[in-house]
C-alpha positions as a Markdown table, in Angstrom:
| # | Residue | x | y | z |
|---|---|---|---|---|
| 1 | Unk | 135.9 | 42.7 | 70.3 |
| 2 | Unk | 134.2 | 42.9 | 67.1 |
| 3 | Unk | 130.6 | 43.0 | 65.3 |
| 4 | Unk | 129.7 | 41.8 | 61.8 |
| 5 | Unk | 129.9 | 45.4 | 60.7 |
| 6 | Unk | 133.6 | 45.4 | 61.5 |
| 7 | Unk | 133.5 | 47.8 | 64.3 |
| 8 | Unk | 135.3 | 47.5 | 67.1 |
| 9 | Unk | 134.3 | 47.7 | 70.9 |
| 10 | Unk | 135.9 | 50.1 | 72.9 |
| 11 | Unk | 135.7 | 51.3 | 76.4 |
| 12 | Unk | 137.1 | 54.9 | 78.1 |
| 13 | Unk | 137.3 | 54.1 | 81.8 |
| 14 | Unk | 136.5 | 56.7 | 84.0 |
| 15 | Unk | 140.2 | 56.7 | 85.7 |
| 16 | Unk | 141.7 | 56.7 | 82.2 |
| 17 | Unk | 142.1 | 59.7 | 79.8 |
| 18 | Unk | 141.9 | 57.4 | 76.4 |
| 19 | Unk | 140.2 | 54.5 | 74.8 |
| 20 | Unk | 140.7 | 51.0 | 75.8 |
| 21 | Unk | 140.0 | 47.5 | 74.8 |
| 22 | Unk | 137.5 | 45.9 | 77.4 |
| 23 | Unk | 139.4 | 43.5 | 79.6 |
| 24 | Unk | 140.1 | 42.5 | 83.5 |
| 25 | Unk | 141.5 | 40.5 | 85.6 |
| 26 | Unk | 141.1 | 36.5 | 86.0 |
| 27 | Unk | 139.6 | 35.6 | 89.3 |
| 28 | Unk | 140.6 | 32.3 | 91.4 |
| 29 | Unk | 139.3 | 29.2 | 89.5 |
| 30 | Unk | 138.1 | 30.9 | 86.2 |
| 31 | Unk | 139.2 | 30.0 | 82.9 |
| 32 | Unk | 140.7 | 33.1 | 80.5 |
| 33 | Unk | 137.6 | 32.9 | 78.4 |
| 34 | Unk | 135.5 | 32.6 | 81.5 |
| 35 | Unk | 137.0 | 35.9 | 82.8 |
| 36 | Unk | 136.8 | 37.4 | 79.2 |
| 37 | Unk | 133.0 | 36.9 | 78.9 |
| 38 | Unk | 132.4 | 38.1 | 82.7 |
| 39 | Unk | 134.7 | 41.3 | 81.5 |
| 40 | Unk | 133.1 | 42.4 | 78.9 |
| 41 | Unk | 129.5 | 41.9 | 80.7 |
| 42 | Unk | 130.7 | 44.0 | 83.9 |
| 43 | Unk | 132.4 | 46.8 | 81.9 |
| 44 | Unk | 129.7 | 46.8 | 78.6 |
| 45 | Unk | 126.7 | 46.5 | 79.9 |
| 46 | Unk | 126.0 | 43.1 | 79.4 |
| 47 | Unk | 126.9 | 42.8 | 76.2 |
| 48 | Unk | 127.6 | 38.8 | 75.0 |
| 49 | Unk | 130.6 | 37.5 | 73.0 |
| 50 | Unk | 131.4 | 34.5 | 71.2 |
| 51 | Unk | 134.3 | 32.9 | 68.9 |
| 52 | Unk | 137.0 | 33.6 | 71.3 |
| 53 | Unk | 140.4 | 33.4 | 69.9 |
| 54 | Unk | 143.5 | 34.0 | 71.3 |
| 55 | Unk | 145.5 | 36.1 | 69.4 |
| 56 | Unk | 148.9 | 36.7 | 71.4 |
| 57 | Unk | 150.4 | 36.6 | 75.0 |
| 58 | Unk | 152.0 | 39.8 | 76.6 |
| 59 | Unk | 154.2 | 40.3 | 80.0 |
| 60 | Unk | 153.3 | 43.6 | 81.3 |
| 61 | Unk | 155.7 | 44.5 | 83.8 |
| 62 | Unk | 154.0 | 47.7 | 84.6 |
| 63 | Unk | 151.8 | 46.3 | 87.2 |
| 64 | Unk | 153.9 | 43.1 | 88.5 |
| 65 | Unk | 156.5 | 41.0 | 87.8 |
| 66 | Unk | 153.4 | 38.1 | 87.5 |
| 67 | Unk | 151.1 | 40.0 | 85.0 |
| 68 | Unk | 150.4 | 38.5 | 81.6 |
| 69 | Unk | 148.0 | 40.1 | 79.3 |
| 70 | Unk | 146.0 | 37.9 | 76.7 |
| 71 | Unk | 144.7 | 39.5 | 74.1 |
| 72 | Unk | 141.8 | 37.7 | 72.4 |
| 73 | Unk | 139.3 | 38.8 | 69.8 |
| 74 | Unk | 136.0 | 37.8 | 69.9 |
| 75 | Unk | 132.5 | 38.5 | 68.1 |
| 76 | Unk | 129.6 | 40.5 | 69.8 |
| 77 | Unk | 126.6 | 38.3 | 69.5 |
| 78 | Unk | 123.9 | 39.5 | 66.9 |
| 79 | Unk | 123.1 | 43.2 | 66.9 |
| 80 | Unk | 123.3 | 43.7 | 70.8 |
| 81 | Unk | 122.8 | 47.3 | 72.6 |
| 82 | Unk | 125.2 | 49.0 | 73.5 |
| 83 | Unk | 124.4 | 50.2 | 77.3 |
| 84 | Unk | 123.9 | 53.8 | 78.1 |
| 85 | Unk | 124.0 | 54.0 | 81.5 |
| 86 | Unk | 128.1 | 54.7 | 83.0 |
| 87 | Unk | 129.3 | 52.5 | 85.7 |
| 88 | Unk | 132.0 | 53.2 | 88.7 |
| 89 | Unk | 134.5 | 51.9 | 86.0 |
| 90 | Unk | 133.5 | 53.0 | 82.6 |
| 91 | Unk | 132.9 | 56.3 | 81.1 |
| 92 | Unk | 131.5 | 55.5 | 77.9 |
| 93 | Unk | 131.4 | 52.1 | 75.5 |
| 94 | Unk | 131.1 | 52.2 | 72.0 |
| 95 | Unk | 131.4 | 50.7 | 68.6 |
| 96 | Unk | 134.0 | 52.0 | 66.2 |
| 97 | Unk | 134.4 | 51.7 | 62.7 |
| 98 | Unk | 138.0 | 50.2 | 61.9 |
| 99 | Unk | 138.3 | 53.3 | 59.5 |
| 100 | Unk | 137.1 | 55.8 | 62.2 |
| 101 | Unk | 139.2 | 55.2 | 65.5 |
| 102 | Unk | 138.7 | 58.0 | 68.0 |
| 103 | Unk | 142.2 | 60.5 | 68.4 |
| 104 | Unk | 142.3 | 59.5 | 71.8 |
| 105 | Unk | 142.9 | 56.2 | 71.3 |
| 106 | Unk | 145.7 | 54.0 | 73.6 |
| 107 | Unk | 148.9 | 53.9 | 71.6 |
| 108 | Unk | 148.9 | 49.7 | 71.7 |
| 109 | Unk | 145.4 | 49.3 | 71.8 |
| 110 | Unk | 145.5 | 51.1 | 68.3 |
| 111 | Unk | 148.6 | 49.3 | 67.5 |
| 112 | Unk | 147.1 | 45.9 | 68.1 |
| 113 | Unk | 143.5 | 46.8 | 66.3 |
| 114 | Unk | 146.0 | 47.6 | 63.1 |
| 115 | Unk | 147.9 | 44.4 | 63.6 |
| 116 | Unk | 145.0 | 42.1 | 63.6 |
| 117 | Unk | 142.5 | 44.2 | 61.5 |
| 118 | Unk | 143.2 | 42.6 | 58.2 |
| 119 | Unk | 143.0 | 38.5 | 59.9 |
| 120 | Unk | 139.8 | 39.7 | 62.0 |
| 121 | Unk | 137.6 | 42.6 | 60.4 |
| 122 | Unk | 138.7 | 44.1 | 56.6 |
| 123 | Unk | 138.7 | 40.4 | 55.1 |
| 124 | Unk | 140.2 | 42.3 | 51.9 |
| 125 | Unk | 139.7 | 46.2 | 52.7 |
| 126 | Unk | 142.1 | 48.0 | 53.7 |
| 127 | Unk | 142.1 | 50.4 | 56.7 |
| 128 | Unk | 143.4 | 53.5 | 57.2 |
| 129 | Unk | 144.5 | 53.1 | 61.2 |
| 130 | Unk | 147.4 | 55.1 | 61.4 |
């Protein structure tokens, strides 16, 4: 998830020690982009998203045999709040700058931010997100 400012959303979860891309689980009869949206509401506050595209397909077999994760990026709407209030799941939920990632950032969530940074957010700038 990205803004127009090319920052990225990220969330620490309060059973997790780094930070994360938003994201969840697909619930019986719900589209990918149906459970995207509902995601990103339940774990950032009610934050919106828009101009979903998929970006790759990945077989985690960490969890299950049966668990693909789909990695999307997608636009926060307009200049929306970002909640401050912490939920059961989620610790904190902020915006970084592509050039500012936090230290304690997941090893392939920093990985995939790199790999898609210059199609989705530098459009000509380049990054530092090593």
């Amino acid at each position: 998830m990205y803004n127009s400012d090319k920052q990225v959303l990220l969330v620490k979860h309060t059973y997790l020690s780094k930070w994360w891309f938003p994201g969840g689980g697909v619930n019986t009869g719900e589209s990918c982009e149906e459970a995207l949206s509902r995601e990103i509401r339940e774990e950032c506050g009610g934050i919106e998203v828009t101009d979903f595209k998929l970006c790759s397909v990945h077989h985690d077999h960490s969890i299950s045999n049966h668990d693909h994760v789909l990695l999307y990026a997608a636009m926060v709407k307009g200049n929306q709040c970002l909640p401050q209030s912490r939920t059961i799941e989620i610790k904190e939920v902020k915006l970084f700058p592509i050039d500012k990632l936090p230290n304690d950032l997941d090893l392939w969530t920093r990985s995939k931010i790199k790999e898609l940074s210059g199609q989705y957010l530098t459009k000509g700038s380049k990054a530092n997100l090593s």
